[in-house]
BADRENLO-417866 format. One record per residue (C-alpha): residue number from 1; residue in three letters; x, y, z. Coordinates in steps of 0.02 Angstrom, whole numbers, always signed. Layout:
BEGIN
SITE   num   residuo       c1       c2       c3
SITE   NUM       ala        X        Y        Z
...
***
This chain:
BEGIN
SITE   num   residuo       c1       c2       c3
SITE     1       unk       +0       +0       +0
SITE     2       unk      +48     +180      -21
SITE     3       unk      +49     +305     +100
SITE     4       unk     -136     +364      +40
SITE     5       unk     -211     +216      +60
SITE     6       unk     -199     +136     -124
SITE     7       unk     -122      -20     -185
SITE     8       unk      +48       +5     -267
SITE     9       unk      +66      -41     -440
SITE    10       unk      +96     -228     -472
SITE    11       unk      +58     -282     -296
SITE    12       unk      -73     -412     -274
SITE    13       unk     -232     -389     -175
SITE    14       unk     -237     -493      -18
SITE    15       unk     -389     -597      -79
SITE    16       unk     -297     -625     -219
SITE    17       unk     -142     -695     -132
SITE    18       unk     -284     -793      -30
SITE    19       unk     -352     -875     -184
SITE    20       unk     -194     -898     -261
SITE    21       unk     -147    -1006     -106
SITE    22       unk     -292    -1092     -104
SITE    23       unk     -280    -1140     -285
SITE    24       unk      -99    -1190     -239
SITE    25       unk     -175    -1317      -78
SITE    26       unk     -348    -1362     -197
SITE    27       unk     -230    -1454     -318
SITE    28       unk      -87    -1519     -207
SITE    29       unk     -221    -1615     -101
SITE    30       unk     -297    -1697     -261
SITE    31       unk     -124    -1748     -305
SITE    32       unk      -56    -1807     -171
SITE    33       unk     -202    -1897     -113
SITE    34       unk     -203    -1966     -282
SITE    35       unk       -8    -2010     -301
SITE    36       unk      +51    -1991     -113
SITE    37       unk     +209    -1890      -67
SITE    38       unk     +354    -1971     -172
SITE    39       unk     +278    -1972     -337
SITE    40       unk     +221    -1790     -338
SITE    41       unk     +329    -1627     -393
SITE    42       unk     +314    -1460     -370
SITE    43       unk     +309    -1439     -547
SITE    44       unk     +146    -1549     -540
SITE    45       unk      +75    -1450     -407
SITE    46       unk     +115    -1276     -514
SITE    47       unk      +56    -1350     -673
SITE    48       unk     -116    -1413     -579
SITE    49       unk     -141    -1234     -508
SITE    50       unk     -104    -1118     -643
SITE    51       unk      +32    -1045     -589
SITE    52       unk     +247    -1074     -572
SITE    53       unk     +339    -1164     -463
SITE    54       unk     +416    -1001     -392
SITE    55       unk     +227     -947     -337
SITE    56       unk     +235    -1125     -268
SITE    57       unk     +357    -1083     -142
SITE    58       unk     +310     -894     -115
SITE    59       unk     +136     -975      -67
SITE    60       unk     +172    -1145      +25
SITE    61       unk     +368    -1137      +47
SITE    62       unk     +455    -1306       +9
SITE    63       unk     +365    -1484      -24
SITE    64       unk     +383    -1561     +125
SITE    65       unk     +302    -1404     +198
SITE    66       unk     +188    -1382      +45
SITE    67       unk     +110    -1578     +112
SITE    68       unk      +84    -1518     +294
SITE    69       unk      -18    -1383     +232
SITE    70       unk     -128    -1503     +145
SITE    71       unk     -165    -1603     +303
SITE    72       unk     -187    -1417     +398
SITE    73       unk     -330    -1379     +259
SITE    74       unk     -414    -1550     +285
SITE    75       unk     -383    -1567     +487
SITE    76       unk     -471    -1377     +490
SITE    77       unk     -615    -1409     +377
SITE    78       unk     -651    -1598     +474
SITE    79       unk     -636    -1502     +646
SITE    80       unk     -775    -1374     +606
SITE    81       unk     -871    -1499     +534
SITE    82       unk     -848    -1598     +699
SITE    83       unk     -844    -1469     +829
SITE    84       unk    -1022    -1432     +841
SITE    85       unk    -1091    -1628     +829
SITE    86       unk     -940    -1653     +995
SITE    87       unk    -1009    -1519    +1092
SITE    88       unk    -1199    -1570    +1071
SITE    89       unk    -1162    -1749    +1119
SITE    90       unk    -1054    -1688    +1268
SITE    91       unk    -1231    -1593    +1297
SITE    92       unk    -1342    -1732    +1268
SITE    93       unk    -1235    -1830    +1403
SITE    94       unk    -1311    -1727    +1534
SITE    95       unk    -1491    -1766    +1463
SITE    96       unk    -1502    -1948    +1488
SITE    97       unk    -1471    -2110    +1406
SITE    98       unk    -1578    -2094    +1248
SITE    99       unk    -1539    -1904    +1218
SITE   100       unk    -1354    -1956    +1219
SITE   101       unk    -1379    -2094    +1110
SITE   102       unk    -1454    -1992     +976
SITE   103       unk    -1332    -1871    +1001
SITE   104       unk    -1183    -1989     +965
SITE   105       unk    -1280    -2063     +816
SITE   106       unk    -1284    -1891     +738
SITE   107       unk    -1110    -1869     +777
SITE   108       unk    -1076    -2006     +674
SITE   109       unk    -1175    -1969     +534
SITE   110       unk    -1087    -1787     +553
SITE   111       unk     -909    -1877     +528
SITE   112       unk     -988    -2000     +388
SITE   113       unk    -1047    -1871     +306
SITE   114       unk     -891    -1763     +280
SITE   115       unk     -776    -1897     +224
SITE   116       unk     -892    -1937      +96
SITE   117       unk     -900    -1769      +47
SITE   118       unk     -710    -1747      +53
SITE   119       unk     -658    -1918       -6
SITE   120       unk     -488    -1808       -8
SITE   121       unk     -478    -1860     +166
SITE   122       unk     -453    -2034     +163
SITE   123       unk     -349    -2050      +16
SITE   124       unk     -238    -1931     +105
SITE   125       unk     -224    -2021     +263
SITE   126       unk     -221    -2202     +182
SITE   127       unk      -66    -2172      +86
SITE   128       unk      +24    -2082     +225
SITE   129       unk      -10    -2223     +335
SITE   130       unk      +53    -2357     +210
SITE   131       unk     +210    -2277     +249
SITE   132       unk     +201    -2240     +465
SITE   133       unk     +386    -2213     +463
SITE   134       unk     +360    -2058     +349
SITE   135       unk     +291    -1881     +414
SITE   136       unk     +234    -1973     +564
SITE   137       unk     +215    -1802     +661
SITE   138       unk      +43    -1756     +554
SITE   139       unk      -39    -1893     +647
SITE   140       unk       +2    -1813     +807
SITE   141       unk      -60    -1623     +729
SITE   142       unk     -185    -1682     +626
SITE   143       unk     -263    -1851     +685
SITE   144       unk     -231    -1892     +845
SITE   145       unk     -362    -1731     +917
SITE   146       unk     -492    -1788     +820
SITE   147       unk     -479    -1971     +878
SITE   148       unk     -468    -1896    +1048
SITE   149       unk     -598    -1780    +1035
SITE   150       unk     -734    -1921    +1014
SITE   151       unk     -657    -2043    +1145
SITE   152       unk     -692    -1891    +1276
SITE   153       unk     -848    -1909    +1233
SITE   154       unk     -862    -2089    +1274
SITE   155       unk     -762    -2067    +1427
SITE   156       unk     -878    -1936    +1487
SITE   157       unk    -1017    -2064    +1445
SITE   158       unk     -958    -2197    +1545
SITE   159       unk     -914    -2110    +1691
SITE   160       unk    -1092    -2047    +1705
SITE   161       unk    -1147    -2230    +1678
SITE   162       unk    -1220    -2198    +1517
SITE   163       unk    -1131    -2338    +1407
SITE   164       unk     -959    -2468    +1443
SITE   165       unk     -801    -2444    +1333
SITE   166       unk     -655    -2499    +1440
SITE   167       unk     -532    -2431    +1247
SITE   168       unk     -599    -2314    +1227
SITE   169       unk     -454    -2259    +1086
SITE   170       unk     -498    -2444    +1019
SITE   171       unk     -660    -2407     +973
SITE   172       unk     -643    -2251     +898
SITE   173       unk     -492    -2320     +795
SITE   174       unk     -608    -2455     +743
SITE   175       unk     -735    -2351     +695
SITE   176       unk     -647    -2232     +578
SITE   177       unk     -538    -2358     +496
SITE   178       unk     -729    -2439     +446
SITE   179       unk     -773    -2252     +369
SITE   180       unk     -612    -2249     +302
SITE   181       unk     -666    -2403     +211
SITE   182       unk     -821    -2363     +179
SITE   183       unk     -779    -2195      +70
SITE   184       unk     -636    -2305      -29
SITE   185       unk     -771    -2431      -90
SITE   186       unk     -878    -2270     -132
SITE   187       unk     -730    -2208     -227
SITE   188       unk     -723    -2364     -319
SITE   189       unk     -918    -2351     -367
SITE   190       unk     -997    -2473     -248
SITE   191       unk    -1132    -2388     -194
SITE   192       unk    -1189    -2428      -14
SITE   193       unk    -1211    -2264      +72
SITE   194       unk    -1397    -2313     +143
SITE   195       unk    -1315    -2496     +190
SITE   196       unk    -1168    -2429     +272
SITE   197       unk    -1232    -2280     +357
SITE   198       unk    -1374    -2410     +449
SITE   199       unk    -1202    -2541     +481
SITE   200       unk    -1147    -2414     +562
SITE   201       unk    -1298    -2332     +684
SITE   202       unk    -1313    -2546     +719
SITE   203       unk    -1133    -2548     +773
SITE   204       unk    -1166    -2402     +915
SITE   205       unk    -1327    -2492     +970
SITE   206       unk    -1242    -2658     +989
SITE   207       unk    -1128    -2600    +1072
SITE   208       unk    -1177    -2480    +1200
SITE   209       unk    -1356    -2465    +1220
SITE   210       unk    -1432    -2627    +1221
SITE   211       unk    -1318    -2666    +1377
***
């Protein structure tokens, strides 16, 4: 900016640097959830977005860094997507049995919902994980507060007497690894949304409320 206020001459407008970033992370995740780290360049990643590698690393700094920022942008949209279906079954905890259990079921349609929405997700996560040795520390950002976000939910059930789940990290684990499933089979055109999303309301009553 100049000192009167106006934009100097060649100097891009904030939400332009905004959606040039975003164009930059939009095609990054598709690759790399595609390819997975190794077989993706930065030249890709440029070529996908429009723009040169050099914008590439004004925008998202190196690849390594450039892959972090892909799990950020998919940890932030699954955590507001979450947030609000966590904090009204922590609610519905203090309303009885049957309010909480409808509360958890629409927490899991909540979480059901968005990776089948952003399939992005789980190819992400699925290839990172076929290598655990590799960027390990984005499962400690970017996975492990989800996972624990729902097991305090379960652990704030039980101790009010409201359900029994001595792993609680077990069951959650269980749970999204089954999603996780789910959305690849959906990805590969077998289409059992309706089926799966009853397997899955079944699993929570077998488990926890008919005991």
């Amino acid at each position: 900016m100049t000192m009167d206020g106006k934009r100097g001459p060649g100097r891009p407008r904030r939400t332009e640097q905004r959606d040039t970033r975003e164009a930059i992370l939009t095609a990054a995740t598709a690759l790399f959830a595609r390819r997975g780290y190794d077989a993706v360049s930065l030249r890709e990643v440029a070529a996908a977005a429009g723009v040169d590698v050099a914008t590439v690393h004004h925008h998202a700094g190196a690849k390594a860094a450039l892959y972090r920022a892909c799990f950020a942008r998919v940890f932030t949209a699954e955590s507001e997507a979450l947030s609000g279906a966590v904090a009204a079954a922590h609610e519905g905890l203090r309303s009885g049995r049957e309010e909480a259990f409808a509360r958890l079921h629409a927490l899991l349609d909540v979480f059901v919902d968005f990776l089948e929405r952003v399939p992005e997700t789980t190819s992400l996560w699925l290839l990172r994980w076929a290598e655990p040795d590799l960027h390990a520390d984005l499962d400690v950002a970017y996975s492990l507060p989800l996972y624990r976000a729902v097991e305090d939910v379960l652990v704030a059930a039980g101790a009010l007497g409201l359900l029994d789940e001595p792993s609680p990290h077990i069951a959650v684990r269980s749970l999204v690894w089954s999603v996780h499933g789910h959305v690849v089979g959906v990805a590969a055109g077998e289409d059992e949304r309706v089926e799966f999303r009853a397997f899955v309301h079944r699993w929570l009553d077998r488990m926890y409320r008919a005991g």
